[in-house]
C-alpha positions as CSV (number, residue, x, y, z in Angstrom):
1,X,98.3,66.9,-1.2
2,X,98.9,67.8,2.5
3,X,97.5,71.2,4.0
4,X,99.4,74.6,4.4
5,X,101.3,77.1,2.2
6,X,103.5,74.2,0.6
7,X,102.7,76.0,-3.0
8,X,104.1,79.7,-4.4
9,X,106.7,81.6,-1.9
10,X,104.6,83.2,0.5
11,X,106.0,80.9,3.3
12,X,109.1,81.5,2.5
13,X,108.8,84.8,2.1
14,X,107.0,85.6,5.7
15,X,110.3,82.9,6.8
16,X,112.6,85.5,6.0
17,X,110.6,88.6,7.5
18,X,110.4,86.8,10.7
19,X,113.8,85.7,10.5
20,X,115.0,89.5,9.8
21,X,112.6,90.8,12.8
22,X,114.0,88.1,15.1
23,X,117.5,89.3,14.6
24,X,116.2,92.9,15.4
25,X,114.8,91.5,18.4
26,X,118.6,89.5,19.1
27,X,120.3,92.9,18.7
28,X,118.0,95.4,20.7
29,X,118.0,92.9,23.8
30,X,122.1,92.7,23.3
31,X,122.3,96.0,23.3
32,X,119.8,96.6,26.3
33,X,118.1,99.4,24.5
34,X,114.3,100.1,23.6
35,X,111.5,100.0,25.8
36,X,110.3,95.9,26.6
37,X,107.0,95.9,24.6
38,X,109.0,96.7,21.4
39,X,111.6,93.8,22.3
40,X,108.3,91.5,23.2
41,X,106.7,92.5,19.6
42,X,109.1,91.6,17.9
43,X,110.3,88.2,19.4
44,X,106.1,87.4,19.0
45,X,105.7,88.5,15.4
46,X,109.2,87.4,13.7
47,X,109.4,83.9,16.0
48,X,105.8,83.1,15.3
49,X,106.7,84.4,11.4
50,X,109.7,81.4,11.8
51,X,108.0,79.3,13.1
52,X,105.1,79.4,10.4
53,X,107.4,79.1,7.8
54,X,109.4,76.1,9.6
55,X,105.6,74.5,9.7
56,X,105.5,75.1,5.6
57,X,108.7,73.5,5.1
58,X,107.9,70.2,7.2
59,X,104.8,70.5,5.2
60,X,106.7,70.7,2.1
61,X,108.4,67.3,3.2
62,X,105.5,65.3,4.0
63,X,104.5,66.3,0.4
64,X,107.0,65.3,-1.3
65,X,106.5,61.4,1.0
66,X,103.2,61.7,0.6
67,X,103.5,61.8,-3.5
68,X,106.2,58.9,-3.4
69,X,104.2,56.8,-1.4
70,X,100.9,57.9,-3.0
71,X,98.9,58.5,0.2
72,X,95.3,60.1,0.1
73,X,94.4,63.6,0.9
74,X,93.0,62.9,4.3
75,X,96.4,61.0,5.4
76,X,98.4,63.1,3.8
77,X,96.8,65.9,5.4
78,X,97.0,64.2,9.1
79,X,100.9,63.4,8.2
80,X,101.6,67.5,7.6
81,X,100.1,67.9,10.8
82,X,102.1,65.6,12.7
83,X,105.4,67.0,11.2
84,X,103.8,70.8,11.8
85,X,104.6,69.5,15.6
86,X,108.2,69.3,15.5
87,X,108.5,73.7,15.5
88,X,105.9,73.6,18.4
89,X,107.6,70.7,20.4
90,X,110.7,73.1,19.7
91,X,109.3,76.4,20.5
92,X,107.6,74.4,24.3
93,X,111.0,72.9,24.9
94,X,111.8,76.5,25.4
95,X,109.3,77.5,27.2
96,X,109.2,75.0,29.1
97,X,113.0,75.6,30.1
98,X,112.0,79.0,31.3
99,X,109.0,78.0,33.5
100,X,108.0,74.1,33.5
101,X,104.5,75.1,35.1
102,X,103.5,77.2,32.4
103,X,105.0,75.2,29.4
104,X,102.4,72.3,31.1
105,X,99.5,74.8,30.8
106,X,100.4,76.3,27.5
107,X,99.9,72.9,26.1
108,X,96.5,71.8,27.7
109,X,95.4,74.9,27.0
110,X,96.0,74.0,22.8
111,X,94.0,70.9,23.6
112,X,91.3,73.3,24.2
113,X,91.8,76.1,21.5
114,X,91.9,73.0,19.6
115,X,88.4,71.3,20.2
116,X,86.6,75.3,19.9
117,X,88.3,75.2,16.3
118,X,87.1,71.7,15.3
119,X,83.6,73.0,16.4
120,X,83.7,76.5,14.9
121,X,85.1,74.4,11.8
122,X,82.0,72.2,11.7
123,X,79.9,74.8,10.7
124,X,82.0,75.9,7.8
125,X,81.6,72.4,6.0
126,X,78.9,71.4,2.9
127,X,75.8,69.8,4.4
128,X,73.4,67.3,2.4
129,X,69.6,68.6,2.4
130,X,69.1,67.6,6.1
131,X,72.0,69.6,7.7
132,X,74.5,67.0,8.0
133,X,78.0,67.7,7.2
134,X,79.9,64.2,6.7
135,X,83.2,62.9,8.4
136,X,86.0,60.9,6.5
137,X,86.0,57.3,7.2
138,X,89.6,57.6,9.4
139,X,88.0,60.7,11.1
140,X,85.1,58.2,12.4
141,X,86.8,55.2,12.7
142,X,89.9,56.0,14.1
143,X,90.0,59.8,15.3
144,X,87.0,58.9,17.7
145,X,89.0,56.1,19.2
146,X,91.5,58.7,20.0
147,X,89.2,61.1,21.3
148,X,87.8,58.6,23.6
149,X,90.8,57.4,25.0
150,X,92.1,61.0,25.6
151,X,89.2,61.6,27.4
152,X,89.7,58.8,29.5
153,X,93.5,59.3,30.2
154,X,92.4,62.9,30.4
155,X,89.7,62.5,33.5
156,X,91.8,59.5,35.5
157,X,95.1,61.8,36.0
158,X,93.0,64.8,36.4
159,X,91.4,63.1,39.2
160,X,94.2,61.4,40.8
161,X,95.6,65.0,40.4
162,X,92.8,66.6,42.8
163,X,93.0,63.8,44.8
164,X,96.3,64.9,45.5
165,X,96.0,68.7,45.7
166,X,93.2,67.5,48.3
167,X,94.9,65.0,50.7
168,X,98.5,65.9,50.0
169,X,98.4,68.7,52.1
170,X,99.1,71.8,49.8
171,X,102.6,70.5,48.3
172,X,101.2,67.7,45.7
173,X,103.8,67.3,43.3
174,X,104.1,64.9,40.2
175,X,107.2,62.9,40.2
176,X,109.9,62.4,37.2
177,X,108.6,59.2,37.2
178,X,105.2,60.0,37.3
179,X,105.6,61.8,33.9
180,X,107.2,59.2,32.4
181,X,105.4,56.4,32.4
182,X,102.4,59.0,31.5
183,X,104.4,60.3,28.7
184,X,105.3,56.6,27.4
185,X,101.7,55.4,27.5
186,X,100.4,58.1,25.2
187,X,103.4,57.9,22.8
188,X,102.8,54.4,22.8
189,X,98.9,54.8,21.6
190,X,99.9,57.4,18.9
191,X,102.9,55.2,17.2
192,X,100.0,52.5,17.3
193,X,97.5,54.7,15.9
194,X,99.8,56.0,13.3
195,X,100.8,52.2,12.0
196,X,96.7,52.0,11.9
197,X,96.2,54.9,10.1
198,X,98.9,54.1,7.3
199,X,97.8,50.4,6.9
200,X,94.2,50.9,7.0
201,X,93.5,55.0,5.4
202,X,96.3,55.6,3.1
203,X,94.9,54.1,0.1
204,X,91.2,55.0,-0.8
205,X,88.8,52.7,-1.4
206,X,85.5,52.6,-3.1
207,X,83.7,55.5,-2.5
208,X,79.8,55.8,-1.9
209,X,77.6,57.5,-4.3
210,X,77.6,60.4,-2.0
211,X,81.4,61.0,-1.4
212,X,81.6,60.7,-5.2
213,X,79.1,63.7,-5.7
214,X,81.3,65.7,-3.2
215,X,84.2,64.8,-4.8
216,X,83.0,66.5,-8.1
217,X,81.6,69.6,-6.5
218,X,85.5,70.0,-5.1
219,X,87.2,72.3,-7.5
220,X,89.9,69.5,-9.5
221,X,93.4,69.5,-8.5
222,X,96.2,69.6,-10.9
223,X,98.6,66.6,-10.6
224,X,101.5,66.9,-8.1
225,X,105.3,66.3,-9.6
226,X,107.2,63.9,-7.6
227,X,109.8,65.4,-5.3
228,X,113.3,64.2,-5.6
229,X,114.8,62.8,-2.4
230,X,116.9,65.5,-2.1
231,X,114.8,67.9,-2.1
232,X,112.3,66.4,0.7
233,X,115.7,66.1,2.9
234,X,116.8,69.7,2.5
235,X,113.1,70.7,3.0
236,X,113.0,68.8,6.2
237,X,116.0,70.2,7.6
238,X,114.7,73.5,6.7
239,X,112.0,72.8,9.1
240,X,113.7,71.4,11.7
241,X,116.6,74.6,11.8
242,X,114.4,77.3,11.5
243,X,112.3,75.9,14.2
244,X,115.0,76.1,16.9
245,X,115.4,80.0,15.8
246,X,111.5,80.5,16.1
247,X,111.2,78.6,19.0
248,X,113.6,80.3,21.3
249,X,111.9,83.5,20.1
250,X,108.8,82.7,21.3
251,X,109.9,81.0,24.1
252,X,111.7,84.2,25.0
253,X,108.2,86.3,24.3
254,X,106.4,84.2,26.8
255,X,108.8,84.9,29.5
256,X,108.3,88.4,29.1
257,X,104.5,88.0,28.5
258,X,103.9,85.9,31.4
259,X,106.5,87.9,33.7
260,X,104.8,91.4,32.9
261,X,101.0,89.5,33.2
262,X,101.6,88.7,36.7
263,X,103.2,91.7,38.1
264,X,99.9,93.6,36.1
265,X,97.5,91.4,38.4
266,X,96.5,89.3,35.2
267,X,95.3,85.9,35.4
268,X,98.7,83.8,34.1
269,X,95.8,81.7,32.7
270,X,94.7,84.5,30.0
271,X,98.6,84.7,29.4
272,X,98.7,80.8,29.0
273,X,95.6,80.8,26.6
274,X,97.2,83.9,24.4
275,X,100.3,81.8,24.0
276,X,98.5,78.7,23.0
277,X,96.7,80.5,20.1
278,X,100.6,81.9,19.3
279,X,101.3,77.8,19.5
280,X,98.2,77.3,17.3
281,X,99.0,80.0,14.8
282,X,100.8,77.6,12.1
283,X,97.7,74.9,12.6
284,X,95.1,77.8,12.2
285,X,96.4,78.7,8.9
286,X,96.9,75.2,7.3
287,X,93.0,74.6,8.0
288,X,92.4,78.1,6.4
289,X,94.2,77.5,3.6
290,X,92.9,74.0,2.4
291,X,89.4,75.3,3.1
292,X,89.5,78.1,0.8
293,X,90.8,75.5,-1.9
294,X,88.2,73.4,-1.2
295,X,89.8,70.7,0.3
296,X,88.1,69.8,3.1
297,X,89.0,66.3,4.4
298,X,92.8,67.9,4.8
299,X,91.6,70.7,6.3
300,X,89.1,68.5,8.5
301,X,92.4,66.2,8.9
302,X,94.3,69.5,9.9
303,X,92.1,70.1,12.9
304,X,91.2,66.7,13.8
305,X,94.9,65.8,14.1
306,X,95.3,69.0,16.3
307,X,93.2,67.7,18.4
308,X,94.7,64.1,18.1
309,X,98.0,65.1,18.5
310,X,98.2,67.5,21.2
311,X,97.5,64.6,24.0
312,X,99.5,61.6,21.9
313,X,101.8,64.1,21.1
314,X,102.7,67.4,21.9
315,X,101.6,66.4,25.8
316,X,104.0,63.5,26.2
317,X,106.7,64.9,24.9
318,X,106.3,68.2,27.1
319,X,105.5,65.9,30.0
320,X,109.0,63.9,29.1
321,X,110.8,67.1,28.6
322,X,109.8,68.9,32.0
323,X,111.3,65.2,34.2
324,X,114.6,65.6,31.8
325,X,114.7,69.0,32.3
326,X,114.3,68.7,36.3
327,X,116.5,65.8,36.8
328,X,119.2,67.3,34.5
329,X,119.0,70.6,36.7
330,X,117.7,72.5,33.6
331,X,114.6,73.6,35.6
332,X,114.6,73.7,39.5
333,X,113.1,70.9,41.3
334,X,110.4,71.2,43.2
335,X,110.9,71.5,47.2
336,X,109.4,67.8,47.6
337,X,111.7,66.5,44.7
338,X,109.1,66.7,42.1
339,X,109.2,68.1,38.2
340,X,105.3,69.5,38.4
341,X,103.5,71.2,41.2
342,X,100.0,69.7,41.5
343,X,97.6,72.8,42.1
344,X,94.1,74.5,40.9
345,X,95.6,75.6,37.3
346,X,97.8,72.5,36.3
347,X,94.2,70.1,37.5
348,X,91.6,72.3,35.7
349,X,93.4,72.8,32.9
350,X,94.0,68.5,32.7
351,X,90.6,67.5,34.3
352,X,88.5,70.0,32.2
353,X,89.5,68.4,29.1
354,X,87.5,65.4,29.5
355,X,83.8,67.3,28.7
356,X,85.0,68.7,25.0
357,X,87.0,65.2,24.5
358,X,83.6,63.1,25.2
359,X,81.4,65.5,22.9
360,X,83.5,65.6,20.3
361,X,83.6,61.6,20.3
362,X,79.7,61.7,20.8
363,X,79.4,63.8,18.2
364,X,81.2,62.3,15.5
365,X,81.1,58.3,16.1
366,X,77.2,58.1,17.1
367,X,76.7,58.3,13.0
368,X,79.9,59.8,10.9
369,X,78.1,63.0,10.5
370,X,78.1,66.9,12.6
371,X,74.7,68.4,12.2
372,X,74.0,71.9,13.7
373,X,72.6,70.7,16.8
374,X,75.7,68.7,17.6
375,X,77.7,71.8,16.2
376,X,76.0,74.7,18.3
377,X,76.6,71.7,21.4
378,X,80.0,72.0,20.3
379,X,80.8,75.2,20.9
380,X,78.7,76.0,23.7
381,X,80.6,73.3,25.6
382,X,84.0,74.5,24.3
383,X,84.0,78.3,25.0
384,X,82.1,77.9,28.2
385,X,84.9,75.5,29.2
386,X,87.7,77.9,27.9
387,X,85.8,80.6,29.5
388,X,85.8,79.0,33.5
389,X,89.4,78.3,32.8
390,X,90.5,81.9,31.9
391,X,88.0,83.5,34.5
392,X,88.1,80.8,37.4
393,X,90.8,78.3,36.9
């Protein structure tokens, strides 16, 4: 049904290995012994290893919903990858405590490890005779509406932004407030576009001659056994537990990551973009996984959702939690009495996500289909923007 491990142990198993190499981690900083790249190791490998298996569990959940209410693949799929948030949300609540600046980049920068997946992705799908590889119907007809409105939220506070940086003398600063009400606007678009999604997608409907075709060449599934209510609540609070242990791990790991980055001389930008793919680890391997069982409109809902959800999602709530954080006194204010400095890395990271946005909606809603022009665009757009932002931003 939905992406990810969800079947055999292995999650469960690399759950407990992280959990074991977190404590390690717990005990060695307690005990202030061992140099700080083992103690850094280990809170990156066993927290990410948690946090995976968190992912799995929510996964697991969604499963079991998603048999109960008999929801197709492509849904079900985008559902796991909305409750595959809840660990990250966790794991950049901490960061996020530690340094609200670099929590804010961290999660742009997913926006963007994001698109250069869906591209690199693209050319991984079955194409028809004329090099087309087709989109599910909710990818076109409702992903793209996403994409586009991303991309316009995207470019208006990244220009009001530099706008600021520009006139405001050097001390620009988004307010609480500010972050709020931008917060609340995207929630509000992603509960709307979830309601869509469910009423319009989670059924399927007659299929073209085409889709049926693909449908056969897809390797045949075996039936799924409906999961008991109990079991979809204890799986969910698996998830939700275990991503508070992982989450302070790697929030922990990115202190010490960005902290040793900047006293090196490292751009904090190639530290923000090394945690990012940490953030993106769980997503990665959902797609990989449905893809080498053939299921490619959950893996295709897998990375289109990560792209989806990051800005209607993930963004938000980080912008939400950095104005709590800062009017609760979690996080120091800023010396004009705002929660986020407005500056050359917090802009580029927000106003350079307008180019992949509008490509990706060009490339998907002209027609429903990627072919390899659109796909080499793609990429060339998303590494060259990743690139400026590591080396320049």
């Amino acid at each position: 049904m939905a992406a990810g491990g969800g079947e055999g142990t292995t999650w469960i198993k690399i759950l407990i290995a992280g959990g074991i190499l977190v404590g390690i981690a717990n005990g060695i900083h307690m005990a202030h012994v061992g140099p700080t790249w083992l103690l850094a190791t280990l809170l990156a490998v066993g927290g990410i290893g948690v946090v995976f298996g968190s992912c799995e569990a929510m996964i697991v959940c969604i499963q079991g919903i998603a048999g109960r209410l008999k929801w197709n693949k492509f849904v079900a799929g985008t559902m796991a990858g909305l409750a595959s948030n809840v660990p990250e949300v966790v794991m950049l609540g901490f960061v996020i405590a530690k340094d609200p600046r670099i929590g804010f980049i961290v999660v742009a920068f997913t926006l963007h490890v994001g698109a250069a997946a869906f591209g690199l992705y693209s050319a991984l799908l079955p194409r028809d005779g004329s090099g087309h590889a087709r989109m599910p119907e909710p990818l076109v007809k409702l992903s793209t509406d996403l994409f586009a409105c991303a991309a316009g939220v995207f470019l208006a506070t990244g220009g009001i932004m530099m706008l600021g940086s520009v006139f405001g003398g050097g001390t620009a600063e988004l307010l609480a407030t500010d972050l709020y009400v931008i917060g609340g606007c995207l929630l509000f678009v992603e509960i709307v576009a979830v309601l869509r999604l469910l009423a319009r997608f989670s059924k399927d409907g007659p299929k073209t001659e085409e889709e049926i075709a693909q449908d056969e060449a897809q390797p045949e599934q075996e039936e799924v056994e409906i999961m008991s209510v109990r079991a979809i609540v204890i799986y969910g609070l698996i998830g939700v537990l275990t991503s508070v242990l992982g989450g302070h791990a790697v929030g922990e790991f990115a202190d010490i990551l960005v902290t040793g980055m900047r006293a090196a001389g490292y751009s904090e930008m190639l530290g923000a973009l090394i945690l990012s793919v940490f953030a993106c680890a769980g997503a990665i391997a959902m797609i990989a996984t449905a893809h080498s069982k053939g299921l490619y409109d959950i893996a295709l809902a897998n990375v289109s959702g990560w792209i989806n959800q990051v800005p209607f999602v993930v963004m938000p709530i980080a912008l939400i939690m950095i104005a709590l954080f800062s009017q609760l006194g979690v996080t120091t204010p800023l010396p004009g009495g705002g929660a986020l400095p407005i500056d050359l890395e917090t802009t580029s990271v927000f106003l350079l996500a307008f180019p992949p946005l509008l490509i990706l909606w060009k490339a998907v809603q002209d027609d429903g289909y990627v072919n390899w022009v659109e796909t080499a665009a793609m990429m060339a757009v998303f590494v060259l923007t990743i690139y400026f932002l590591v080396q320049h931003g």
